[in-house]
C-alpha positions in Angstrom: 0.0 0.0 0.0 1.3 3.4 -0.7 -0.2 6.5 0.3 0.3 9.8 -1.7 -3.1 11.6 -2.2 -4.2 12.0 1.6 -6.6 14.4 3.4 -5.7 16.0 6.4 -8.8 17.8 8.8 -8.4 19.4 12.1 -11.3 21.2 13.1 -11.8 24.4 14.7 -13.4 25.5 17.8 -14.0 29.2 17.3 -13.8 30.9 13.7 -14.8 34.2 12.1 -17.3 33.6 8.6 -15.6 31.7 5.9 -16.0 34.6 4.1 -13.0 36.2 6.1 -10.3 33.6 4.5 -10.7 34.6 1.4 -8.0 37.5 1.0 -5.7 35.8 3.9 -5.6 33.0 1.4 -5.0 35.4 -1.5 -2.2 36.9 0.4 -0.8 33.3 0.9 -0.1 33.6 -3.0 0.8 36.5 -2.8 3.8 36.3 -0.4 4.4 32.9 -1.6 4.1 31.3 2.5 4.1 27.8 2.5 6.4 25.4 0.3 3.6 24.0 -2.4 2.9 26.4 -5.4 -0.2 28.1 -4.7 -2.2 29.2 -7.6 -5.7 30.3 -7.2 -8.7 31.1 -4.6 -12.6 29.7 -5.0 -15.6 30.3 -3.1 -17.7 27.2 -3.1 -19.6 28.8 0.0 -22.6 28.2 -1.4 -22.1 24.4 -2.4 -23.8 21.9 0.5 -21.1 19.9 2.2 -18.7 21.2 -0.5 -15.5 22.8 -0.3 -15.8 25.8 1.1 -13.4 28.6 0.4 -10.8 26.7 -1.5 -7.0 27.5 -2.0 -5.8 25.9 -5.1 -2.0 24.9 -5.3 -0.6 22.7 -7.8 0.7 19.9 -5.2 -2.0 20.7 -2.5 -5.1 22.4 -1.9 -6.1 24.0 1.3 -9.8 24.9 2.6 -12.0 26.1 5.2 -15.0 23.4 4.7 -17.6 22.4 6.8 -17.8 18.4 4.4 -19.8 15.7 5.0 -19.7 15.6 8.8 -20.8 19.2 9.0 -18.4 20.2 11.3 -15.6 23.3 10.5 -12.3 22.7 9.8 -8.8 23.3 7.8 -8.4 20.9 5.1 -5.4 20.0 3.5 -5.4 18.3 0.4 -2.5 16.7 -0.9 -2.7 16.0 -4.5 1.0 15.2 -6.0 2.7 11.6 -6.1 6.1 11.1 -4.5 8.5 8.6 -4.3 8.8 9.1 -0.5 7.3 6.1 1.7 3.8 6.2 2.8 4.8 7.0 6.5 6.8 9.8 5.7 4.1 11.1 3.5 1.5 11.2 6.3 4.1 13.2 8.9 4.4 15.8 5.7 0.6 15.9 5.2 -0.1 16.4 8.6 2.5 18.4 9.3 1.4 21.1 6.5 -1.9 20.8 7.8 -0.9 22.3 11.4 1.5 24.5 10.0 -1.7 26.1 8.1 -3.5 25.8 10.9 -0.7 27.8 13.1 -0.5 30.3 10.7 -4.0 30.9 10.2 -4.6 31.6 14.1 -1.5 33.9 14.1 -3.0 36.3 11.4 -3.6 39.4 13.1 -6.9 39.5 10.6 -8.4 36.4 12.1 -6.7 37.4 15.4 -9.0 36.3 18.7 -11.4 35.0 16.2 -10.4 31.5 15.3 -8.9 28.6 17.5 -8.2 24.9 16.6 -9.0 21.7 18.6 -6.6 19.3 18.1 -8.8 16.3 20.1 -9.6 15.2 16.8 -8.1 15.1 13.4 -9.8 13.5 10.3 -6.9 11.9 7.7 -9.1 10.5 4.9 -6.9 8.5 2.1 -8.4 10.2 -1.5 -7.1 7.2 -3.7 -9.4 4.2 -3.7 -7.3 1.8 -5.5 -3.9 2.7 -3.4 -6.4 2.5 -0.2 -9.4 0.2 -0.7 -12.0 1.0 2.7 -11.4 -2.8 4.1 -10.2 -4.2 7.5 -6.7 -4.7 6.7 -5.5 -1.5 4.8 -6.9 0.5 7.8 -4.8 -2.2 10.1 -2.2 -1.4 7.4 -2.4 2.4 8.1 -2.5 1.8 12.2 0.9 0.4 11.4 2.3 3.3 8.9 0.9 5.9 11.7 2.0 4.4 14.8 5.8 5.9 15.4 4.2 9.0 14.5 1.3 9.3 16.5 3.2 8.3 19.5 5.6 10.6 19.3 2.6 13.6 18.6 0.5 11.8 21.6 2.8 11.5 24.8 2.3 8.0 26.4 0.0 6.7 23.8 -2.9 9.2 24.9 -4.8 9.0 22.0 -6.9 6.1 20.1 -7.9 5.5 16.1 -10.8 5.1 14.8 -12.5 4.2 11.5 -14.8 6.4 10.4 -17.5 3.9 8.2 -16.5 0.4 6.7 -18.8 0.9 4.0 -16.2 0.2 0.8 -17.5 2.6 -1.4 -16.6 5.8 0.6 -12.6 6.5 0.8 -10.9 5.2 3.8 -10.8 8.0 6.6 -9.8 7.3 10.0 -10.0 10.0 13.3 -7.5 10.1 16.1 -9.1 11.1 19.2 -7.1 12.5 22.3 -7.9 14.1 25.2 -4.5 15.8 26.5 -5.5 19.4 25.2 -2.8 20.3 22.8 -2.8 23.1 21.1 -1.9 23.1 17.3 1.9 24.7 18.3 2.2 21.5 20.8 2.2 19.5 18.2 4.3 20.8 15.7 6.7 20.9 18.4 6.8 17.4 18.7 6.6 17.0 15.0 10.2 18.1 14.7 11.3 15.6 17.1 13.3 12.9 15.9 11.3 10.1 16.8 8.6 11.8 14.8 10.4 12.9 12.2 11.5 9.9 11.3 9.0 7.3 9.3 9.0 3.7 10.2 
């Protein structure tokens, strides 16, 4: 099994309208901020469960969407192949995705506005035929994820979940932990080497 096009969520707890992203994501082009060529913004506000205001990049996207489980959140979307291993390709996707989120709370225009919660993030696998929605690719992915989640999660304070075993949706799984970490915890862990590191 390897993983390249994987979804990342992490959900917010207080945010300003959607509507407010859309010129701190223009000025993400703009200023060229995160590694990823970034191309274009779309408002898909009015779409049901769609995409929300969209940031198009050429090797990832990035939205504010509320999805299929109606609930808030940053979503990073990477799109790209690589040649790197599936495990280090979920520490990169996850790791963009609170690196976003970070930013996004530290912009002075969404200032006191918008906070993350980090009890639960969604990572949903976009490629059906690299990821089928059965029993053993999710124990497959417990396996890629496991060095990383327990360095992210001190002491194994978290647990995995699948979200539906019904094989025509993609595979997405939650991690659930109730330690409180804030989105800058985590990336602080993230560049430990333990972490770092895929199995």
């Amino acid at each position: 099994m390897q993983l390249n096009q994987i979804n990342i969520k992490i959900y917010t707890k207080e945010t300003p309208p959607p509507e407010e992203f859309i010129p701190v994501f223009h000025s993400w082009i703009q200023e060229s901020v995160v590694e990823e060529l970034l191309i274009d913004v779309a408002d898909y506000r009015h779409a049901p469960a769609g995409p929300g205001v969209l940031l198009i990049g050429h090797e990832a996207n990035y939205s504010i969407e509320y999805g299929p489980e109606e609930q808030l959140g940053l979503l990073y979307n990477r799109k790209r192949e690589s040649s790197e291993s599936s495990a280090e390709n979920l520490r990169q996707g996850i790791s963009q995705a609170l690196k976003a989120a970070q930013r996004l709370e530290n912009d002075h225009r969404l200032k006191n506005k918008l906070s993350f919660f980090t009890g639960k993030i969604r990572l949903i696998m976009n490629c059906r035929k690299d990821a089928p929605n059965t029993e053993e690719t999710f124990q497959q992915l417990k396996q890629k994820l496991k060095n990383l989640l327990n360095g992210l999660y001190p002491n194994s304070s978290y647990t995995l979940k699948r979200v539906s075993q019904d094989s025509r949706e993609r595979l997405a799984v939650e991690v659930y932990s109730k330690t409180g970490n804030t989105v800058s915890e985590l990336l602080n862990r993230m560049s430990l080497k333990n972490v770092a590191q895929p199995s």
